[in-house]
ROROLO-291999 format. One record per residue (C-alpha): residue in one letter; y, z, x. Coordinates in pm, whole numbers, plus 50000, padded with zeros to 5 digits. Example, Ala and Ser with C-alpha at 12.3 -4.5 7.8 and 13.67 -1.06 7.14 Angstrom:
residues 2
A495505078051230 S498945071451367 
***
This chain:
residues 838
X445364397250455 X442334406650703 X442624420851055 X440494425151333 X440194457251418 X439414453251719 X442204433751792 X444714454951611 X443614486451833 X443924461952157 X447764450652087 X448584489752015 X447224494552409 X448924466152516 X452054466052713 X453784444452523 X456464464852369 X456914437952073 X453294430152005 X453124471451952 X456054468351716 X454454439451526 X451194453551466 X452774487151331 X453994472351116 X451784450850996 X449574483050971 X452494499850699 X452184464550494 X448964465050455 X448614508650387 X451084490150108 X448464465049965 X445094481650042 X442574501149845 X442044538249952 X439124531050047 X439804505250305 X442884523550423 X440414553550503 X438164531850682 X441534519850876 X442984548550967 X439644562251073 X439444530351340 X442914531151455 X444244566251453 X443504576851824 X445244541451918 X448114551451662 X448434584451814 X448564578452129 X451584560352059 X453054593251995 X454004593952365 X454744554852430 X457634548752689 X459384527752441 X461464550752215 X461494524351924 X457444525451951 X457354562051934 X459384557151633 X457404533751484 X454654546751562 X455074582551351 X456564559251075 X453224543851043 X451094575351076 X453414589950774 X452964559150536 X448824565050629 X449264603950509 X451584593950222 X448404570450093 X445274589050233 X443644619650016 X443684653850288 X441314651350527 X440834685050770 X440024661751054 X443184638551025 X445144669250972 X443824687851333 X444794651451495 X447724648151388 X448944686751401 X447384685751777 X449534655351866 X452444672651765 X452284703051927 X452094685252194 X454974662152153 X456814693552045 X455234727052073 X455424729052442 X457424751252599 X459564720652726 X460394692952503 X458464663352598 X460534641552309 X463594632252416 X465124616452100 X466784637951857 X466014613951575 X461974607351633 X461784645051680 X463384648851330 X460614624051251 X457694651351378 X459134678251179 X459564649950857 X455794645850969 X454684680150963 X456604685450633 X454304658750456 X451344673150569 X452104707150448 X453614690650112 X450474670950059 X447674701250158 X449894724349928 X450544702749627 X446634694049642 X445264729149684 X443754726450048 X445814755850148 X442334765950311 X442454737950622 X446174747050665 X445194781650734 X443064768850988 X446064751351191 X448784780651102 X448654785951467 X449664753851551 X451854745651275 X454094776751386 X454474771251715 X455744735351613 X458214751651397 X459014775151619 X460464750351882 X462094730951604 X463884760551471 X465494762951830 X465974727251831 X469264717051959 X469924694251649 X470614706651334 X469134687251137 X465634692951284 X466654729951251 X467304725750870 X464024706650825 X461854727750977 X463444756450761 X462434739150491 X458564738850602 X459074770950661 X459584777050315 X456934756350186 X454834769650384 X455544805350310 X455794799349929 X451864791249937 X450594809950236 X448064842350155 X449994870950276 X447024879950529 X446484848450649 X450094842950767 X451224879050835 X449984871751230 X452714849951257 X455344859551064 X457324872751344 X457084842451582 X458844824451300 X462144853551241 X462754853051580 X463974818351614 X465954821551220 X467564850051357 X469224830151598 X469654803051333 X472234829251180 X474344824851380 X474724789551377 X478544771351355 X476914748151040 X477344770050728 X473814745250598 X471844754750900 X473044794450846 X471854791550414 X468594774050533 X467694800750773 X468394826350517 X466234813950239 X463504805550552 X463594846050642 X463644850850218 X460574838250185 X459094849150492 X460264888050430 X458034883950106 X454664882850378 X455564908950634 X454154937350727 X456084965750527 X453904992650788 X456234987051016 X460314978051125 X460044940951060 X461324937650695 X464154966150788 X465494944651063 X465244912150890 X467484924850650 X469634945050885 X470094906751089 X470574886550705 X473234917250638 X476084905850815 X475994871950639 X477404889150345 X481064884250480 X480754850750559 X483844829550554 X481404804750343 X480384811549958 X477184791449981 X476254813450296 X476914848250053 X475224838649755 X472304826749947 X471844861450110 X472134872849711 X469464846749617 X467324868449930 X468204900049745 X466834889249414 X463604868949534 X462684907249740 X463784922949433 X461564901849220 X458934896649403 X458614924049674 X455364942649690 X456874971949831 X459974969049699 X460885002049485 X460685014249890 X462774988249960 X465614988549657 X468075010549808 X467554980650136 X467664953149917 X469954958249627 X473074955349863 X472754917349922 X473144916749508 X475844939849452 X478064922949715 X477484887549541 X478324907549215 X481914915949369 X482264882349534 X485614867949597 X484384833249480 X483324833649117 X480774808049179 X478864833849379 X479064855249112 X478454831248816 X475024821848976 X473934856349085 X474824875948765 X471844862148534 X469244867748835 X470394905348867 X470294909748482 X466414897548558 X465954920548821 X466994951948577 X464614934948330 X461414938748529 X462394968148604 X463094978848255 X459424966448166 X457824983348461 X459365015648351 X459985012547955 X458085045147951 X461075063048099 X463865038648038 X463615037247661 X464575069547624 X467365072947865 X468355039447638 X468975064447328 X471955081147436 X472875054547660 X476935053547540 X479335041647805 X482345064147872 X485545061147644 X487515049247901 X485105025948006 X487104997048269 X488314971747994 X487134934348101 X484044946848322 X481274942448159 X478804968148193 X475354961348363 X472324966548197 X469905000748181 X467294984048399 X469944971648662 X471865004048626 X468515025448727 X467425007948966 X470805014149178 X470655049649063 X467775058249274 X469305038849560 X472295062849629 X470845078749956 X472655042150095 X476465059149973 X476125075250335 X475545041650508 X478225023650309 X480835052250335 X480445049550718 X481025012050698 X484455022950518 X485695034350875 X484695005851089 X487284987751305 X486634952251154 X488394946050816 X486254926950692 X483614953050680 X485624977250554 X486434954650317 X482844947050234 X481534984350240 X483964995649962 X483144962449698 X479674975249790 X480715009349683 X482434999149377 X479624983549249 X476995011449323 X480035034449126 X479625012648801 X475855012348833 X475235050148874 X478035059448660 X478205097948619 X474915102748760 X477195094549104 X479295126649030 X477175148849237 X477555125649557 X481415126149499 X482055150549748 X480075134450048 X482275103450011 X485805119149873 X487355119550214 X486025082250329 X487385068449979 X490605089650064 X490735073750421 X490665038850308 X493305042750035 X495725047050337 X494615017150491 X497184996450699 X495244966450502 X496834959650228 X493124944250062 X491524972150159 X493874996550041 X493554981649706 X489714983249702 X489705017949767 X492425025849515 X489735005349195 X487065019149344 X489265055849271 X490105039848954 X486675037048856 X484885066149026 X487645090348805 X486545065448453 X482605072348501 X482755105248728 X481675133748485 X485285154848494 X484375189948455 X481725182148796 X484725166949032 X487895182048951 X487015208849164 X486345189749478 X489385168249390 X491625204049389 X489625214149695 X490135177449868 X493805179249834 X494195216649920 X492595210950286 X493955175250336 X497775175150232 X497335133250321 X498805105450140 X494885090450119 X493565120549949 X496525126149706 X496265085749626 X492355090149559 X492915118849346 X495715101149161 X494065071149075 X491085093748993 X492405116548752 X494865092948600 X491875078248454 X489715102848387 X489855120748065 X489175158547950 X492295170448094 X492705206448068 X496235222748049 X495635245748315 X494445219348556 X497715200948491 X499305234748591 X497545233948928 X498225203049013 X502055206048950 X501735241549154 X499935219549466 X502755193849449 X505655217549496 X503965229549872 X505865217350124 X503105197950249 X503465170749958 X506695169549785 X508635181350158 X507785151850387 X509025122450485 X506385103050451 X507275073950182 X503535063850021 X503275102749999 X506725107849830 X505985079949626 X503005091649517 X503605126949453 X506215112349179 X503525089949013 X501315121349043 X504365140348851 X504555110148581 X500255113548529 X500805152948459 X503445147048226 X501685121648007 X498965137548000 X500745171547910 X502075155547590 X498535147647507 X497215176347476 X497635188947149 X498985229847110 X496875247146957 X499905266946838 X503025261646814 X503205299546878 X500945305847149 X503065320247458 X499995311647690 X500555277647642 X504165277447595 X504325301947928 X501955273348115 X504265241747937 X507165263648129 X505665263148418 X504585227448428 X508065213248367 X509575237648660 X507145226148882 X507495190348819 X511145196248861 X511385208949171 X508445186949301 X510685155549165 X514115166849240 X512855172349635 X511005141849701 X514605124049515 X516285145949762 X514845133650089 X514805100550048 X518155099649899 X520505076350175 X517375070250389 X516685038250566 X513185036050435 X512045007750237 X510905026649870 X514035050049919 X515645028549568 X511985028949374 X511845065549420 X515205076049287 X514445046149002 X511025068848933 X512865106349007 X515325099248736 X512965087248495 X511135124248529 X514555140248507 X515045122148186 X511555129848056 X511555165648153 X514825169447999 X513575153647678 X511025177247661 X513245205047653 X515535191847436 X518435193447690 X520265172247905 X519885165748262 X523135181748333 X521515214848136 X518705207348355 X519905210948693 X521975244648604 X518835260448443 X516615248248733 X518305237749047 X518545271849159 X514395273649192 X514905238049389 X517265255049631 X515105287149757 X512825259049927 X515545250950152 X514535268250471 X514945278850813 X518525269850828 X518825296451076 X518065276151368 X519555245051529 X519185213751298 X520485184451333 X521635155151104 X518255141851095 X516095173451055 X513915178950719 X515975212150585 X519475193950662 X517935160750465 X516885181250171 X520005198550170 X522215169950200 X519865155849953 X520135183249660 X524375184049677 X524335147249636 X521855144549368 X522315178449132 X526155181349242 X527775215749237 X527155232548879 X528335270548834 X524885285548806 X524085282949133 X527455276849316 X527495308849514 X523645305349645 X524325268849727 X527275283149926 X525205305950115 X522735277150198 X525685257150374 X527815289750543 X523975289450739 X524455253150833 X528035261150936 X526885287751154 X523645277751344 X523175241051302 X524295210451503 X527495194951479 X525845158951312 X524125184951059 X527815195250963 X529575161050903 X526585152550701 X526535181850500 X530625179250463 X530295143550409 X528265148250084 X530965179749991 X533695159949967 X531755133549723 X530765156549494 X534005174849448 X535285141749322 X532955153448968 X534075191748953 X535185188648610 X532345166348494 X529605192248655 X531635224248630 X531135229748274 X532945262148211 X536355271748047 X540225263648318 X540365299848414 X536765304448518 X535785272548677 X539085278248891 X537945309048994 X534895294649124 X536565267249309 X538955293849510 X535385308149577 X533865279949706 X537115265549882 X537555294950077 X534165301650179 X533125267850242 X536105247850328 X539055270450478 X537285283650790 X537405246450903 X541185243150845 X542135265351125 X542765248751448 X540015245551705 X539555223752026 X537195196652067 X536095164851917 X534035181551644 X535965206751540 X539165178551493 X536325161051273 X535425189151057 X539175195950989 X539175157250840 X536215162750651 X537905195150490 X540985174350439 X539095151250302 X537005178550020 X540615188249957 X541875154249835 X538675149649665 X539095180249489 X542485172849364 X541405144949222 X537945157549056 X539485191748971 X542735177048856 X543845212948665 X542225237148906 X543685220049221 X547125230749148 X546375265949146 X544085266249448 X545545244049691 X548825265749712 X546325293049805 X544245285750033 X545235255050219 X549145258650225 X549735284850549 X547635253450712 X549055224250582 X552325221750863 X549755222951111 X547005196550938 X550235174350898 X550935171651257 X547115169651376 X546245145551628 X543825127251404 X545225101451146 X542995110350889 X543575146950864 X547025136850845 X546485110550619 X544175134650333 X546865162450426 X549615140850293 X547465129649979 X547085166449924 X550735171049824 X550435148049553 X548105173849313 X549765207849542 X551465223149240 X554535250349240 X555155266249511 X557285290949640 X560555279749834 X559705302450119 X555945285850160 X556975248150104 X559995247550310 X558025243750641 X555225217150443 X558085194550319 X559855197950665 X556225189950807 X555775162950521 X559725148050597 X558685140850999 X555795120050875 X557915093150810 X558185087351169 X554095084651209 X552565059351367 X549965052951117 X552145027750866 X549595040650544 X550655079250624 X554585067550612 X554185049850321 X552605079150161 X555215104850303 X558035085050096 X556005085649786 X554985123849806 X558395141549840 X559595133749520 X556405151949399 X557305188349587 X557865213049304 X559565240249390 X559175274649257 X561995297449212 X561565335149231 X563165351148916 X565675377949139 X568075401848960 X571065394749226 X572075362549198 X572745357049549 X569375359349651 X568775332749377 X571255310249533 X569675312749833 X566835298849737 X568355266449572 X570605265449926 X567015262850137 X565315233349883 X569205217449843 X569395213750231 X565575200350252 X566795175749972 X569745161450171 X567925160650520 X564905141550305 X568195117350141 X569365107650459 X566015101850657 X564755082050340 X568265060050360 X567435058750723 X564045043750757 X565265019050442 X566804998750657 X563834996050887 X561384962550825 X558264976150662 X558434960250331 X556014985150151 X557495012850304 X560725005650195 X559125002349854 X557965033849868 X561105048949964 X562915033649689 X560815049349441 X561405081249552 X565015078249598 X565235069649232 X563145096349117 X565265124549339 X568505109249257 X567805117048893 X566925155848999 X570045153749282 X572535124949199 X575545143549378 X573035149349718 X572195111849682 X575895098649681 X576975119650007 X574025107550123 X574235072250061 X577685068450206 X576755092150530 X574345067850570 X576395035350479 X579385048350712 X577175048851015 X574915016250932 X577984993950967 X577174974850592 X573904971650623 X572234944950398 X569594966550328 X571744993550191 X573964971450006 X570684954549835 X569424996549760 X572815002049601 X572724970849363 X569534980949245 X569955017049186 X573285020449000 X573865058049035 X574905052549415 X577815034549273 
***
């Protein structure tokens, strides 16, 4: 096919829109069937005609136009004088500082342009003549980069990138900057593709700045926050950056402690894609290294042995990788800082960072353990819950690598100045890992956990944690192998230990025992456990437990001198300790002394609570009170009197009317916990009371007042007559439960009879309980006939059992009562069921 060339470069003038079209592309066939040669000698006659079409009025000419200047490129060898055109009409269709080109697509097209060129001059070793148009080239690209389409953006990132892979380092330097402006902004960009091709653009433009200067440092402070990306692509192309400056880096042992982050984050990646594809690179970074510093690193690689405790399922990174982050640890300050920041995510971020520079410098980190104890200490108390458990494996690990002997100290020091949940977390995790325990350090720790600052707050994660603490010590106490089985230094420390854990244990138990808090079950679960294994150790039960150590417990119950109420710390641990070590004759009377000081100075909610717990306990008196009839009811007149009888006397006011109930009530509990002692003690000390208590305005100091009677023993005729007079009128109370348990009580009065020489003083005493007897008959036959069907049940019972004692009283009784009811049905039902009122 032959043309006239003249003709061809007339129709690309004309105005004909289609006769431009036509001869376009007639120009691409025959690029398509030509020699070189003549396709030179083409080009050469129609490129000012071809681009001039560059800025045509017809959009689908412009078009066609840079189609047909890209098929001439594609097929023509590099020519410097083609390559000035063409980069000269560009910049001027798109290197202005207003965009002459108003179609998105055709200015794709320029950029698609431009990316041949550079493509063709690279891959054919002219890099020389595209030195010569760098100025030109980059301010295309620079106005491409901002481009408001993306896709022109992500194109010209690309020439970027070719550009910068074969650039000299001098000859592009100039412009380096003119280029990371424009990426920067790119970072930002709402297309995760746009955001990767702008970091691998600055990647390989980093690897040409000028290290002299900030440039490099803020390129990779702008890349940095990229790292948290929501997108995994984004995050392992900024670890892809990190290994190419790694790699390839002139300056980069300067640079490491900049550089290595972007790695170590990918290495710790949530996505293990990310981490899959960045691992191998990293194990090549530690490589070079390695051979750049065999010299050094070979022998270090001797007595290279990991740690015994060494994280299982982590595998360990190599020498090379494991140096180079070793002289990078001036950047723990940086990353520490991050550990504070009000964003999550970078908190987040700054302590996977920090977990990774951990397994990397191993113990050679020790030494920098106390400038970030108190930031790892801070985040382990996190409201986060992800970054709370970062902080606590990065504790894990620090305490697994961290030489022992070098941080213990600090740890002891950290948790002696800082009585916080965070710093008694850190340590835990810490030293439950670590190994090289020493005895005595497991002595100091138990002696830091009994201050009131850790095991006497009522702060739950701290509680909690002060019992895992206690679980660590005692674990790692039956590690340690004696030396002796007759050494009294460590017996004396062993001693020690378990007293401490004891008391720690048995207070945190104690405060969060009844609370409203959310762990309050898990600690008592874990509290018991140590009970048990503490006991074990000893060789004792719990129960032999509490009475050898409860007593050491108690003495840390303070300032009960002033005005607590219910809800107070001392009252709390109080209440706490009754409930949980009960009342035990070793220390009975200094547990007694501990509540006369709530009776006296504390509120009145402090008292009912206090009470309230009492009374529970007394129901196991003869389960705790391990000691012989005689004894133990010695103790419990002790107790009873002291603790329980100043509350039985009358008082006015609402409180004082509650008190009495609550004594009422620790009576009835005690007759039915101290079944044997009750008898003797009731009589005793409640009995010159007990008319009053039974006619109390309250129901239920009436109601435990009539229980009472049930367990009350002998007594003499001259101290029960008023209590059974008091008991009789209680079958006229208004509560029905208190009538029904009048009836069933006076059968159980026992009446003691004074042994008297002159037997009319003996008689006298029969004539009193006789007379009680028959007034108790008749109001019994009385209230029978009333409608209250368990009342009347009641009342049979105890007619039957008296009539056996009094069958004579019972008769007269019965027909007293009979004569005046008029045959009542309900009598006449009584007698056909009990015979003996025949």
């Amino acid at each position: 096919m032959s043309f006239n060339i003249e003709e061809i470069c007339e129709n690309l003038q004309s105005d004909n829109r289609f006769k431009k079209l036509s001869t376009l592309q007639q120009l691409q066939v025959r690029c398509e069937k030509e020699s070189s040669s003549q396709i030179h000698s083409l080009f050469d006659d129609t490129y000012l005609h071809l681009l001039k079409c560059y800025s045509d009025r017809f959009e689908s000419v412009r078009e066609k136009a840079v189609e047909t200047v890209t098929v001439f490129i594609n097929h023509l060898p590099p020519n410097d004088f083609h390559l000035t055109n063409i980069v000269s009409t560009l910049l001027g269709r798109m290197g202005q500082q207003e965009t002459l080109e108003p179609s998105e697509e055709i200015r794709l097209q320029y950029v698609q342009q431009l990316y041949t060129l550079i493509d063709k001059y690279v891959g054919t070793g002219n890099n020389g003549s595209l030195q010569e148009c760098y100025a030109d080239v980059v301010c295309i690209l620079a106005k491409a980069l901002s481009d408001a389409f993306p896709a022109v953006q992500r194109l010209a990132c690309s020439c970027v990138i070719e550009l910068s892979k074969a650039a000299d380092t001098m000859a592009i330097q100039p412009f380096t900057e003119k280029l990371t402006k424009p990426l920067y902004s790119m970072l930002n960009h709402k297309h995760s593709l746009a955001r990767i091709s702008a970091v691998e653009a600055l990647g390989r433009l980093a690897l040409h700045v000028d290290p002299k200067n900030d440039v490099l440092s803020h390129l990779i402070m702008e890349v940095s926050p990229l790292l948290m990306d929501s997108m995994p692509l984004v995050r392992r192309e900024c670890g892809k950056l990190g290994v190419l400056l790694a790699l390839e880096l002139r300056d980069r042992y300067s640079f490491f402690e900049r550089i290595i982050p972007f790695v170590l984050c990918c290495l710790k990646d949530d996505s293990p894609e990310v981490v899959t594809y960045i691992h191998p690179l990293w194990v090549k970074c530690g490589k070079q290294y390695y051979d750049e510093n065999e010299s050094e690193l070979s022998k270090q690689e001797i007595a290279d042995i990991p740690a015994k405790n060494y994280p299982p399922a982590v595998e360990r990174p190599t020498i090379g990788c494991r140096a180079i982050v070793q002289r990078s640890l001036r950047l723990l300050s940086l990353i520490t800082r991050e550990s504070n920041d009000w964003k999550v995510n970078v908190r987040l971020h700054s302590l996977k960072l920090l977990y990774q520079f951990v397994l990397h410098a191993e113990a050679v980190m020790t030494a920098k353990f106390f400038e970030i104890y108190g930031d790892v200490a801070r985040a382990c108390r996190d409201e986060e819950p992800l970054v709370n458990a970062e902080a606590m494996k990065v504790a894990d690990l620090m305490g697994r690598l961290f030489s022992y002997d070098d941080w213990i100290e600090h740890g002891f020091d950290g948790l002696v100045k800082n009585a916080k949940d965070g710093y008694l977390k850190c340590f835990y995790f810490m030293f439950t890992a670590s190994l090289g325990t020493k005895l005595g350090d497991l002595v100091r720790i138990s002696e830091i956990l009994i201050q009131n600052e850790f095991s006497q707050t009522l702060k739950p994660q701290l509680q909690l944690y002060v019992l895992k603490m206690i679980e660590t010590i005692l674990l790692k106490s039956s590690e340690i192998e004696v030396k002796s089985e007759h050494d009294e230094q460590s017996n004396s420390a062993n001693q020690d230990l378990n007293l401490n854990c004891y008391i720690a244990t048995i207070k945190v138990m104690a405060l969060s025992f009844d609370s409203e808090q959310s762990n309050a079950a898990e600690l008592q679960e874990i509290g018991n456990g140590i009970l048990a294994k503490i006991a074990n150790r000893q060789k004792i039960s719990i129960s032999a437990l509490h009475e050898n150590l409860f007593v050491h417990a108690l003495t840390y119950v303070q300032n009960l001198d002033a005005a607590l109420d219910d809800l107070t710390e001392p009252i709390l641990l109080l209440n706490g300790l009754i409930n949980i070590s009960k009342l035990r004759a070793t220390y009975l009377q200094d547990l007694q002394n501990k509540i006369n000081l709530v009776w006296e100075n504390s509120a009145d909610s402090a008292k009912v609570k206090i009470f309230t717990s009492i009374s529970i306990v007394m129901l196991q008196w003869s389960e705790t009170i391990d000691r012989p009839v005689a004894e133990s009811t010695e103790l419990l007149r002790s107790f009873v009197m002291c603790v329980v009888e100043p509350h039985l006397q009358w008082r006015a006011g609402a409180n004082a009317e509650s008190m009495r109930s609550l004594a009422m009530a620790t009576l009835c509990a005690m007759s039915q916990g101290a079944i044997e002692e009750a008898s003797f003690v009731l009589p005793d000390c409640v009995g010159k009371y007990l008319p009053n208590l039974l006619e109390d305005r309250a129901v239920a100091t009436r109601h435990y007042s009539v229980k009472c009677l049930f367990k009350f023993g002998e007594v003499g005729v001259e101290q029960l007559k008023p209590i059974a007079y008091a008991t009789l009128q209680r079958l006229d109370d208004p509560a029905s439960g208190i009538r029904e348990l009048a009836a069933a009580v006076i059968p159980k009065l026992r009446p003691k009879f004074s042994k008297v020489a002159v037997e009319e003083e003996g008689k006298f005493e029969y004539e009193i309980w006789e007379a009680f007897i028959k007034k108790a008959f008749d109001m019994m036959f009385l209230h029978y006939e009333g409608p209250e069907v368990r009342l009347q049940k009641s009342i049979k019972e105890s007619i039957a059992l008296l009539a056996e004692k009094y069958p004579e009283i019972c008769k007269d009784s019965y027909k007293r009562t009979a004569a005046m009811s008029y045959n009542s049905l309900s009598l006449l039902e009584l007698q056909s069921e009990l015979p003996i009122l025949v």
